[in-house]
C-alpha positions in Angstrom: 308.1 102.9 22.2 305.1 105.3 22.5 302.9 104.8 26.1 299.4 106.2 27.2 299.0 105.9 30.6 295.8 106.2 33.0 296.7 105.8 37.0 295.6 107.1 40.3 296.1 105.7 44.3 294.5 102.0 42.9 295.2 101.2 39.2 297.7 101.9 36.6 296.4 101.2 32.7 299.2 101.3 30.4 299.1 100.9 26.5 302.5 100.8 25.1 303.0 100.9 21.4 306.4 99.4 20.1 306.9 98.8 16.2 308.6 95.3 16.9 306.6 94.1 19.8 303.1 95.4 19.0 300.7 96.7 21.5 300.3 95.9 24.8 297.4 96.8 27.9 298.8 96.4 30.6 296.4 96.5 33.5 298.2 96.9 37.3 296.1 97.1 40.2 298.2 99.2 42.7 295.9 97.5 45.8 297.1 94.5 45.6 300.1 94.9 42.9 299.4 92.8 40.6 299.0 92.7 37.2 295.6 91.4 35.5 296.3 91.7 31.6 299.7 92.0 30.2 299.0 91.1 26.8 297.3 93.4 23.8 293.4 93.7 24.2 291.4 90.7 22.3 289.0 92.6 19.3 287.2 90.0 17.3 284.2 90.2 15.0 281.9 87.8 13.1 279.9 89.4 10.7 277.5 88.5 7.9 275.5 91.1 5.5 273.6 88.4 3.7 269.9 89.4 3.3 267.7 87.2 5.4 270.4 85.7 7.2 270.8 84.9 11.1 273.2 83.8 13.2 273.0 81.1 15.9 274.9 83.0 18.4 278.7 81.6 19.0 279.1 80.5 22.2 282.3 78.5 21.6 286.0 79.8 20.4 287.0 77.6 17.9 285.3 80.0 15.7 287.9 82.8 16.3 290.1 81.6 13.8 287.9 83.2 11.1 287.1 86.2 13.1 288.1 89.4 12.1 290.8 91.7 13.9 291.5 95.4 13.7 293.0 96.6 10.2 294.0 100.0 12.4 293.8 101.6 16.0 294.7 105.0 16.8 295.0 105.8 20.6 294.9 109.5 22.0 294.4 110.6 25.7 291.6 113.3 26.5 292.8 115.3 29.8 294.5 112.6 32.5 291.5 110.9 32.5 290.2 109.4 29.6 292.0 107.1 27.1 290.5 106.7 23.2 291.2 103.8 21.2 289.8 104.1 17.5 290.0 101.4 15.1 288.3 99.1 11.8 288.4 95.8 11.5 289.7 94.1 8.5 287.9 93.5 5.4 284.5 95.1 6.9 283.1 98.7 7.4 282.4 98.4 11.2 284.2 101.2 13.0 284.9 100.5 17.4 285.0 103.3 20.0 287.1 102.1 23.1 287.2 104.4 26.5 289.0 104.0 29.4 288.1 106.3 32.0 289.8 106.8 35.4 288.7 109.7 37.9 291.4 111.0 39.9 290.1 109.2 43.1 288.2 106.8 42.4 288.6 102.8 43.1 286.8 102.4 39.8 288.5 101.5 36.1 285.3 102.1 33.5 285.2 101.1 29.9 282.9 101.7 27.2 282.6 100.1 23.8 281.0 101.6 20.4 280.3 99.9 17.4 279.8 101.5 14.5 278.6 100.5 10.3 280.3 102.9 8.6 279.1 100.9 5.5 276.0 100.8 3.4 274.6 97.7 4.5 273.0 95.8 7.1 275.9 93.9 8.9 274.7 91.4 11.3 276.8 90.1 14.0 277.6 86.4 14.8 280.3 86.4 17.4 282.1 90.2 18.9 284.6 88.9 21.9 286.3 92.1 23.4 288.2 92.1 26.6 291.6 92.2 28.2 294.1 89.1 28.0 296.3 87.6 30.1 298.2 84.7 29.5 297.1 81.9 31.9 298.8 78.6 31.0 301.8 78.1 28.7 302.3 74.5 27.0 306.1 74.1 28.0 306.5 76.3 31.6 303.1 75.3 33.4 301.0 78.2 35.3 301.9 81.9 34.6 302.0 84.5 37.7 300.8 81.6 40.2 297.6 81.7 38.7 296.6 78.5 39.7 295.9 80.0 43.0 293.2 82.1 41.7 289.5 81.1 41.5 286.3 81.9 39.9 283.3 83.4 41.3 280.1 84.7 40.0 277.9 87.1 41.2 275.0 87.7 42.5 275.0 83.7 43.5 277.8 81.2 43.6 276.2 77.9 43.4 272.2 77.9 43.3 270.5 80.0 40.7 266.7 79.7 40.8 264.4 77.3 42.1 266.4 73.6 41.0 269.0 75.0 39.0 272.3 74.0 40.2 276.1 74.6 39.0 277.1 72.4 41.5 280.2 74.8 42.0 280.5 77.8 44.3 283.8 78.6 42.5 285.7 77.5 39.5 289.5 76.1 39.9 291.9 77.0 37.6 291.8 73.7 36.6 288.0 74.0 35.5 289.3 76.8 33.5 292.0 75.1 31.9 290.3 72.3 31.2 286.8 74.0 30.6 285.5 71.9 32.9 282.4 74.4 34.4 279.1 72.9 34.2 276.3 71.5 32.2 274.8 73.7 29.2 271.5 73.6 31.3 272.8 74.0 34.4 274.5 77.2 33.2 271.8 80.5 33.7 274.2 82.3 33.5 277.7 79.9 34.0 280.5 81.5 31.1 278.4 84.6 31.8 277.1 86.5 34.5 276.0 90.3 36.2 280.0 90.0 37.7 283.1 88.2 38.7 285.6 87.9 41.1 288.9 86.2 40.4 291.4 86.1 43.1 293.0 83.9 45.5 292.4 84.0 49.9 293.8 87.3 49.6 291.6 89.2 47.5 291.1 89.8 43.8 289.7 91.5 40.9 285.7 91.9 40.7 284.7 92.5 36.7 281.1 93.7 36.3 279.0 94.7 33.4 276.2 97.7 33.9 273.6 98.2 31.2 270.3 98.9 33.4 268.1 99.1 29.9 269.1 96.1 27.5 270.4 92.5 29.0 274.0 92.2 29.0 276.5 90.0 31.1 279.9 89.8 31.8 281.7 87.2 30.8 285.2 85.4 31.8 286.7 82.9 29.0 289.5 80.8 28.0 290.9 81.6 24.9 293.4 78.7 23.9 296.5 78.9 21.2 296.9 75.3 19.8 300.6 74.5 19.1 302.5 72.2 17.0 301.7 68.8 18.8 298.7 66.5 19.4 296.6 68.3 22.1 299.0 71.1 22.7 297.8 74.5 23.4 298.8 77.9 25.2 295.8 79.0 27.5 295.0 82.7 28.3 291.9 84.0 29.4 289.5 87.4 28.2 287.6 89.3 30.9 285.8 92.2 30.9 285.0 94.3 27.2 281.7 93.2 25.6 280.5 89.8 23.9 277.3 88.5 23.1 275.9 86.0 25.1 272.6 83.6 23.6 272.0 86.4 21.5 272.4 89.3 24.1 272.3 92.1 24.1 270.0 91.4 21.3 270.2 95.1 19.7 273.7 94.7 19.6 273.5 91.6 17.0 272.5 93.9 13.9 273.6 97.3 12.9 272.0 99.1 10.1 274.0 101.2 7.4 275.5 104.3 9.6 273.8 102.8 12.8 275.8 102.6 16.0 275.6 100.5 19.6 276.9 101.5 22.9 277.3 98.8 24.8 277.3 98.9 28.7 279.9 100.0 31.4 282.6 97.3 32.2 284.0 98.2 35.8 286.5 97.0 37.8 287.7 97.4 40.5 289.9 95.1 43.2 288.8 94.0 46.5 290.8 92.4 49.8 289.8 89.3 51.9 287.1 86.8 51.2 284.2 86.4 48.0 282.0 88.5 50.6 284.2 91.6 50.6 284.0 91.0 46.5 279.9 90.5 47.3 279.6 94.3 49.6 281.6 96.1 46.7 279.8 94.7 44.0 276.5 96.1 46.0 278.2 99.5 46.6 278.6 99.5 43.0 274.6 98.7 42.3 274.4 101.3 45.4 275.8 104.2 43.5 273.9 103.3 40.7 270.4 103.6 42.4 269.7 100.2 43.0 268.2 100.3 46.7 265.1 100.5 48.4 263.6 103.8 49.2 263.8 105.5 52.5 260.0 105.2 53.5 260.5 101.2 52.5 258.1 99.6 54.9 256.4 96.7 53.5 253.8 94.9 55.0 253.6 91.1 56.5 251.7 89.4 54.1 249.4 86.4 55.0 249.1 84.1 51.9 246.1 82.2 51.7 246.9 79.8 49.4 249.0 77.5 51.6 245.9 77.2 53.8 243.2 77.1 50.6 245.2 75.7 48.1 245.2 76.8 44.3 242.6 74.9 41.7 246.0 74.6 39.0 248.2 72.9 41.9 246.6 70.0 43.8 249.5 69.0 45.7 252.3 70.2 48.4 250.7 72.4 50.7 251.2 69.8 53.9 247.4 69.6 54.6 244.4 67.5 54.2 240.9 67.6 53.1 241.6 70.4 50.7 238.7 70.0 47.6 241.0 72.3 45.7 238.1 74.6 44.2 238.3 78.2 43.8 238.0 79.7 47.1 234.9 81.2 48.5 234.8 85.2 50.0 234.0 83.8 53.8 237.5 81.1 53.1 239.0 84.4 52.5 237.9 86.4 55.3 238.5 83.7 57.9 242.4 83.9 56.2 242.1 87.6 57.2 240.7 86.9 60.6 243.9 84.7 60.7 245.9 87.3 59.5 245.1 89.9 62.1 245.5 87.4 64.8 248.7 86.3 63.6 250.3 89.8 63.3 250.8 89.8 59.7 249.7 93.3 58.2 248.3 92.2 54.7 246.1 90.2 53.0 247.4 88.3 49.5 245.6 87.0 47.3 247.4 84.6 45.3 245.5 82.7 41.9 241.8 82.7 42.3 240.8 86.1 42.6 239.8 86.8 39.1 237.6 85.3 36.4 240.1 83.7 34.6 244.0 83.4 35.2 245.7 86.2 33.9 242.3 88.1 33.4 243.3 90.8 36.0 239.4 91.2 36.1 237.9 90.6 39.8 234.8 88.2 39.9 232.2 89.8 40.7 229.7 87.1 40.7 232.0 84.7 42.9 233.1 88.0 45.5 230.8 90.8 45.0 232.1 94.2 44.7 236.0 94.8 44.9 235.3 97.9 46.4 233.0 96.4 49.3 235.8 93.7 49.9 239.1 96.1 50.3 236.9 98.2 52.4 236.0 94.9 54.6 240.0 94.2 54.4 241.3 97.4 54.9 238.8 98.5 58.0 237.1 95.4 59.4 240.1 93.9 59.8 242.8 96.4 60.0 245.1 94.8 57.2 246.2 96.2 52.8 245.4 94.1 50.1 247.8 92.6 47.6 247.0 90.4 44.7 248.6 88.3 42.2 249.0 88.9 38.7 249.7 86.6 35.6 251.2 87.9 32.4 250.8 84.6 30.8 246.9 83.9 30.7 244.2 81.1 30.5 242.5 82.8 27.4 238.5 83.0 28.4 237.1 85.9 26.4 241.0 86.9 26.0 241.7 89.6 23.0 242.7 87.9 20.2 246.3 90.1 20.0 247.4 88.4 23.6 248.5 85.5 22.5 251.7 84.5 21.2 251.7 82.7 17.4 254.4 80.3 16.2 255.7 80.2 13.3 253.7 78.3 12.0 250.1 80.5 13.2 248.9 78.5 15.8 249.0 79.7 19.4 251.5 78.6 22.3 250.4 77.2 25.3 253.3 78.4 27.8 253.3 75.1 30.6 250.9 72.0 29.1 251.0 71.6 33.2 249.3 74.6 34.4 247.6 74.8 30.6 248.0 79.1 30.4 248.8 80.5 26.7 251.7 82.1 26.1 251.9 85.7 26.0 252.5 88.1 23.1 253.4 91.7 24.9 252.3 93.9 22.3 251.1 97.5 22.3 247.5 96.1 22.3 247.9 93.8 25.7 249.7 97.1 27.1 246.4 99.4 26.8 244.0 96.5 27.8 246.1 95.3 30.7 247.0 99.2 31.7 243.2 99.7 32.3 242.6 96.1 34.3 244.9 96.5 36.6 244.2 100.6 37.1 240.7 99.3 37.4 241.9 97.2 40.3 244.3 100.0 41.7 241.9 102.0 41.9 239.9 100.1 44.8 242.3 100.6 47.4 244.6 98.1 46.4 248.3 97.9 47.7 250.5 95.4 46.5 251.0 93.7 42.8 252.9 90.9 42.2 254.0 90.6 38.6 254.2 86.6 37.4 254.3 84.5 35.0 256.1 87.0 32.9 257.8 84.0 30.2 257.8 85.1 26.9 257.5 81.7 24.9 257.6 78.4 27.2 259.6 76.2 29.3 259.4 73.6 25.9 261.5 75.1 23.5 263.6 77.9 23.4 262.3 82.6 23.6 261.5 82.0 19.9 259.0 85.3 20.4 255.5 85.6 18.6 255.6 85.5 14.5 252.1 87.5 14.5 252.6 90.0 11.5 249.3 91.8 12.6 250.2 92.4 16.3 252.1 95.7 15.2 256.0 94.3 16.4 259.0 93.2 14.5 258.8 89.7 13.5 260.0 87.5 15.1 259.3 89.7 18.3 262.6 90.4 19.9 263.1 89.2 24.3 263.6 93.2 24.4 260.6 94.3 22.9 258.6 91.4 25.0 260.5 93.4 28.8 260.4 96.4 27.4 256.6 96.2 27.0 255.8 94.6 30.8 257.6 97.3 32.3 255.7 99.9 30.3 252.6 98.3 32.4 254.2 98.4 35.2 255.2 101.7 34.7 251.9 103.1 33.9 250.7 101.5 37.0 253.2 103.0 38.7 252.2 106.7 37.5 248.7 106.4 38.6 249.5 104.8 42.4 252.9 105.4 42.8 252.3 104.0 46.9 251.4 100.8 45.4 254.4 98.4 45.9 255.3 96.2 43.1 257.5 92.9 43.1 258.2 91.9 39.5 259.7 88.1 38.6 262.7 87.7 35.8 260.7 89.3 33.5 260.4 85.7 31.3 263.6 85.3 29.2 266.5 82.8 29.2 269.3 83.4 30.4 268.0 85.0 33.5 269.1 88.6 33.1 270.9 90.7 35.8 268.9 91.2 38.6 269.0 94.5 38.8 267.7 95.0 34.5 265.1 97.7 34.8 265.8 98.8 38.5 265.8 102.2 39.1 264.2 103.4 36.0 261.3 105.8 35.9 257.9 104.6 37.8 259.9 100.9 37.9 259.2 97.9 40.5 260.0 97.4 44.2 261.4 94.6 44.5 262.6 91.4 43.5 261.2 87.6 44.2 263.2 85.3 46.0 264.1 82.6 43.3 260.8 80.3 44.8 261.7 78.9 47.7 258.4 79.1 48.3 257.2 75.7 48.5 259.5 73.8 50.7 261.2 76.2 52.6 262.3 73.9 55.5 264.5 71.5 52.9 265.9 74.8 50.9 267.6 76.0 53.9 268.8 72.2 55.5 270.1 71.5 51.4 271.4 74.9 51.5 269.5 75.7 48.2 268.4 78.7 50.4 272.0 80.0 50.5 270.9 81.6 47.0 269.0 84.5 49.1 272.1 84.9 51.6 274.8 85.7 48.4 272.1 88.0 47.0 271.8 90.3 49.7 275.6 90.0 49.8 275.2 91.9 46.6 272.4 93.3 46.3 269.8 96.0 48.6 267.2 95.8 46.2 264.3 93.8 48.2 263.6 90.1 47.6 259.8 89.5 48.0 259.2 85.7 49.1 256.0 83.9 51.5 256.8 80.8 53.0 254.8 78.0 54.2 254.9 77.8 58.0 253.6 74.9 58.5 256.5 73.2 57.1 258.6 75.0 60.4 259.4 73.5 63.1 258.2 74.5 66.6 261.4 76.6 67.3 260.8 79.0 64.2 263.6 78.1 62.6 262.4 78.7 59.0 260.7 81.9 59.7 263.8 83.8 61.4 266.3 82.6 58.6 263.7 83.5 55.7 262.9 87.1 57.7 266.4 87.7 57.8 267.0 87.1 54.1 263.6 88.7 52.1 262.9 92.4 53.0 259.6 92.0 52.2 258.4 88.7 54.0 255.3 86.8 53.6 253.8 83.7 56.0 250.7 81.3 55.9 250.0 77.6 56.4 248.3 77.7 59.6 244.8 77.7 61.1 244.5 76.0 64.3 245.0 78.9 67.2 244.7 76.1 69.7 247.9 74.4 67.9 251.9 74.8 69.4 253.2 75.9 65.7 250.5 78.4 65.9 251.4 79.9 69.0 254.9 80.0 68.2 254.5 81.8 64.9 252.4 84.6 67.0 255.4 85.0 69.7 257.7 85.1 67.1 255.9 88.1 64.9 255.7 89.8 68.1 259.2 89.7 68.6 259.7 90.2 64.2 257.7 93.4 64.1 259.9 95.0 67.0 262.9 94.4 64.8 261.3 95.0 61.7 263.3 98.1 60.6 266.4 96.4 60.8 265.1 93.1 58.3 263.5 96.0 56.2 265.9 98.9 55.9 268.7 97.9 57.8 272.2 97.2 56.1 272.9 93.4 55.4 276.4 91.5 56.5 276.9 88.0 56.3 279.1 87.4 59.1 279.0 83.6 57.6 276.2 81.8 56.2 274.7 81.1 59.2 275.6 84.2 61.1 273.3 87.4 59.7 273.6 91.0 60.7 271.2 93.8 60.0 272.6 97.4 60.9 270.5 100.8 61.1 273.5 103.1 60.1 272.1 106.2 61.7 271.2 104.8 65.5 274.6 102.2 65.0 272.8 99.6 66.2 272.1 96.2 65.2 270.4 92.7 65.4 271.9 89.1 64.9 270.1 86.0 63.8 272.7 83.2 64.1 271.2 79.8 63.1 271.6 76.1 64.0 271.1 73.2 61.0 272.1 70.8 62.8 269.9 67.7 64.8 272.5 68.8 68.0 273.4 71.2 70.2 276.0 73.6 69.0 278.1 75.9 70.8 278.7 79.2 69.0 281.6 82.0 68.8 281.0 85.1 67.3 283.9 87.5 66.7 282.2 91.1 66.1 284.3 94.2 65.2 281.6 97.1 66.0 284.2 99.5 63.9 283.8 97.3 60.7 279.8 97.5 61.1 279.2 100.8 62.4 278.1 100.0 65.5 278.0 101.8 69.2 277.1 98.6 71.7 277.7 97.6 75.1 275.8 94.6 75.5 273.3 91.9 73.3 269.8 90.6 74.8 269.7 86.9 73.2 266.2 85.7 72.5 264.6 82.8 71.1 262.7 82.3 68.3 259.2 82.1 70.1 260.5 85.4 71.8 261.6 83.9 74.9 264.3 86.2 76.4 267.5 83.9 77.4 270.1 86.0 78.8 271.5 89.5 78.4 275.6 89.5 78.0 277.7 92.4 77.8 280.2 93.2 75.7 283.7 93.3 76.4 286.5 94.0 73.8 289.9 92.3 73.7 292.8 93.8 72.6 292.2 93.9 68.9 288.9 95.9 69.7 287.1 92.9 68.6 283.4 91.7 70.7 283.6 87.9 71.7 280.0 86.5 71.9 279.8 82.9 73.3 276.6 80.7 73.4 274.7 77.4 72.8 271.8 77.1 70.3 269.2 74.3 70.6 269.4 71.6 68.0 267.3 73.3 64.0 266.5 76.9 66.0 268.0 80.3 65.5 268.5 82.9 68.1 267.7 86.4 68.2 270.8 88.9 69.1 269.7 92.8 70.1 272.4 95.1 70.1 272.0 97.9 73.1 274.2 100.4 73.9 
């Protein structure tokens, strides 16, 4: 038997080659000794060099019995880091390029996987499933290495994945796996793939990630089953981590030409102890090291959002108020909503749909506004407050350029929603120059803030077919990569003019929703990212616990979630503004207009009271003690402030248990405050024996309360 071994303080890979028993990875995680894959690695290929031929992606297994394994594999170690597997696969010319790499202390296991045509033809791929194995269930001895124990998580969210998408699990059983019992196809976005898992039991487990920044790529967890002699009778393992392609993604990974190669994206893993959060905070160490964080003068400004008080011409319902004629608003609406704004406390002035001559134009109207230069200067020195605006990639097409929009197949062009009647987009080289100069047009008037919107690239009707235009200059059909590719080039050139202006870009329009952290941290990229729409009804997302979303994420995640709520849907304790300040860096507010009003009052108090604290919503580090228990630490003073939240209609007594060493805090007592900025009481803090803080108090039926740490 011939072995090649990778190991440090937390994992052990070993590859053992025996002439009778074949190969085997074995993958042992020294943290919590056990061992994840035991069996040899799972390559398989689908490929077809047919000329004009295209695969509907393979999302089920039952294929694999015509896939194609490796013909050869030669396995050599570079230093005692770094472990190379070479092989072909049978009856093809496609040549892989498997690393393992190890650093001496790190916590870390990273693989990397090249494909290769070695041939002389175009070879397109239909299904490539790499990944370790382990067996999971065996037909005649029931559940291997008590791994019905173990659970299923995805990450960055567990249960609720946008704006009424559900999976209506937070975690999969083993029984869902045996069984393949997840969720609905269209409930899935991601389900069988996502930015990372966790597998483990109440003790800890494995978290598997996937990193490729540029291109859209998920991980992916599956059951592979083995069916045995026997009606119904099958062995079940399961295949983590590697590469696979998932609807299609990562789409430049589906076709090689002759001598072309791929390198897919970094697998990680790396094991974690206690509960899914532990798994959450070293998945976002992970982004962390990567670059994906907000930057160190990150201060963004309280935006007021007129629309919930003026309403939006497309949307004539919703907004909780009357006698709304739902017309374009007028320049004095919009400075009586920055009169309200100063008042309030907010700090900008957002302009969502109705600034421009058309939706999507990104050209200001003149006639209905006069001069954008006149009105920023109003904004910014009249009344003390920036200016943000919306944008819309997809467009209502007045005097639009004929290459913007997106033609079918069959040369007609796509309307994106029938409901808000824009055309679809077609995100060409041509729409980059034209919208470029629009929105440095804009920028240059003293603008601060853009949001990017409406980014889809076909419609919500039918699936990303991409525009079939063969005089718009891209590949035909275009591909979901050219069509992000090309919006982050405007953003990006945006971005090199006014690098101060802050940007928030939504999924930037494909299906499935890509990692949220896909274009991050590139040159001149966006901000920050938009909080999944709760928008609308905030009070309901956070008593259905749709809201919970925006919790798991900044479990996992520091890049900023932009999101404004309407607060007139709160209640008179501020229950929905605290819990939503807590959870979206960048916060937003609007929806009220009577100063004489009780709501009214109690949204001033409590922005009084917010912009004290604001450094520790904005830059502070986020813990989720539990779901309704937030903490937000500034590392370099060691301090810290806790929201804690009621959902109930009754009085509830809390307990918090608060280890100061596990947060990185120096404190000696906790002012509790209200969420109308009433001070209540100031307790001190007194450690018991496991240096642990004990904080006991009631909370007021739907309100939250305010903790400041002092020391």
């Amino acid at each position: 038997m011939v072995e090649y071994i990778l190991e440090n303080q937390y994992w052990k890979l070993k590859i053992q080659k025996d002439e009778t028993q074949g190969i085997r990875y074995i993958l042992h995680s020294k943290v919590d000794d056990l061992i994840y894959a035991d069996e040899d690695y799972h390559y398989r290929i689908l490929t077809s060099s047919k000329r004009g031929s295209r695969y509907i992606y393979l999302l089920h297994l039952g294929s694999e019995h015509k896939a194609k394994k490796l013909s050869s594999r030669d396995i050599r170690q570079e230093g005692s880091n770094t472990l190379i597997i070479e092989g072909r696969f049978e009856e093809t010319d496609i040549k892989i390029t498997h690393e393992f790499k190890l650093e001496e202390d790190s916590q870390w296991l990273e693989e990397k996987i090249t494909l290769t045509n070695c041939g002389n033809k175009k070879v397109r791929f239909g299904l490539l499933n790499f990944g370790f194995k382990k067996a999971f269930y065996k037909q005649y001895s029931g559940w291997v290495d008590h791994l019905d124990e173990f659970t299923l998580t995805s990450i960055p969210t567990r249960r609720y994945i946008g704006y009424g998408d559900d999976r209506k699990k937070e975690k999969f059983s083993a029984n869902d796996i045996l069984f393949g019992a997840w969720v609905a196809k269209e409930a899935e976005m991601p389900g069988f793939c996502a930015e990372g898992w966790l597998w483990g039991n109440v003790e800890g487990g494995l978290l598997i990630c996937k990193y490729n920044p540029t291109q859209m790529e998920y991980s992916r967890f599956n059951r592979l089953p083995t069916t045995l002699p026997g009606r119904g009778a099958e062995d079940v393992a399961i295949v983590f981590g590697g590469v696979s392609l998932y609807e299609g993604n990562p789409e430049l990974a589906t076709t090689l030409k002759p001598n072309q190669n791929y390198a897919f994206g970094t697998t990680r893993y790396a094991s974690y102890k206690g509960d899914y959060k532990e798994g959450f905070y070293l998945y976002r160490n992970h982004l962390e090291e990567h670059g994906h964080n907000f930057k160190q003068d990150y201060d963004p400004p309280v935006h007021w959002n007129e629309l919930y008080n003026l309403g939006w011409i497309s949307e004539k319902t919703g907004f909780f108020v009357e006698g709304i004629d739902f017309e374009v608003y007028t320049l004095k609406q919009l400075y009586e909503e920055a009169a309200l704004a100063k008042d309030i406390g907010a700090e900008c002035l957002y302009l969502d749909p109705g600034w421009n001559t058309a939706l999507g134009s990104e050209i200001w109207n003149e006639e209905r506004f006069g001069p954008l230069k006149e009105f920023s200067e109003t904004i910014h020195n009249k009344y003390g407050l920036k200016l943000a605006l919306h944008l819309m990639m997809n467009f209502e097409g007045k005097n639009a350029p004929e290459e913007w929009y997106l033609i079918s197949k069959t040369g007609v062009k796509v309307v994106a929603d029938p409901y808000i009647n824009l055309f679809s987009l077609c995100a060409n080289e041509h729409w980059i120059q034209e919208k470029t100069r629009r929105l440095l047009t804009l920028a240059k008037e003293g603008i601060d803030f853009f949001m990017f919107d409406f980014t889809d690239l076909s419609n919500f009707m039918f699936e990303d077919l991409g525009c079939f235009s063969k005089e718009h200059g891209h590949e035909v059909p275009m591909r979901r990569q050219t069509h992000v590719e090309n919006i982050l080039k405007v953003i990006q050139n945006v971005k090199k003019e006014y690098p101060n202006i802050l940007i928030e870009a939504h999924d930037r329009g494909v299906k499935p929703r890509h990692p949220l952290y896909f274009q991050h941290n590139l040159p001149h990229s966006f901000d920050e990212n938009w909080g999944f729409e709760c928008m609308w009804n905030p009070m309901q997302d956070i008593l259905s616990g749709r809201a919970l979303q925006l919790f798991e994420y900044n479990l996992a995640y520091s890049i900023p979630l932009y999101l404004h709520i309407n607060e007139n849907s709160d209640n008179e304790n501020m229950l929905q503004f605290w819990y939503f300040a807590s959870l979206a860096r960048h916060l937003g507010i609007g929806g009220l207009s009577n100063k004489d009003d009780r709501k009214y009052k109690a949204l001033k108090n409590a922005m009084i009271l917010y912009k004290k604290l604001k450094p520790f919503f904005t830059r502070g580090t986020f813990y989720g003690i539990n779901q309704k228990v937030h903490l937000h630490v500034d590392e370099r003073n060691k301090l810290g402030v806790l929201t804690v939240y009621n959902l109930n209609s009754r009085v509830q007594k809390v307990e918090i248990r608060i280890d100061p060493h596990r947060y990185n805090l120096k404190i000696r007592s906790i002012d509790l405050y209200d969420g109308t900025n009433q001070k209540l009481e100031t307790l001190d803090l007194n450690q018991n024996s496991k240096d642990v803080f004990k904080i006991e108090f009631e909370i007021p039926p739907l309100s939250p309360i305010i903790g400041i740490f002092k020391n």
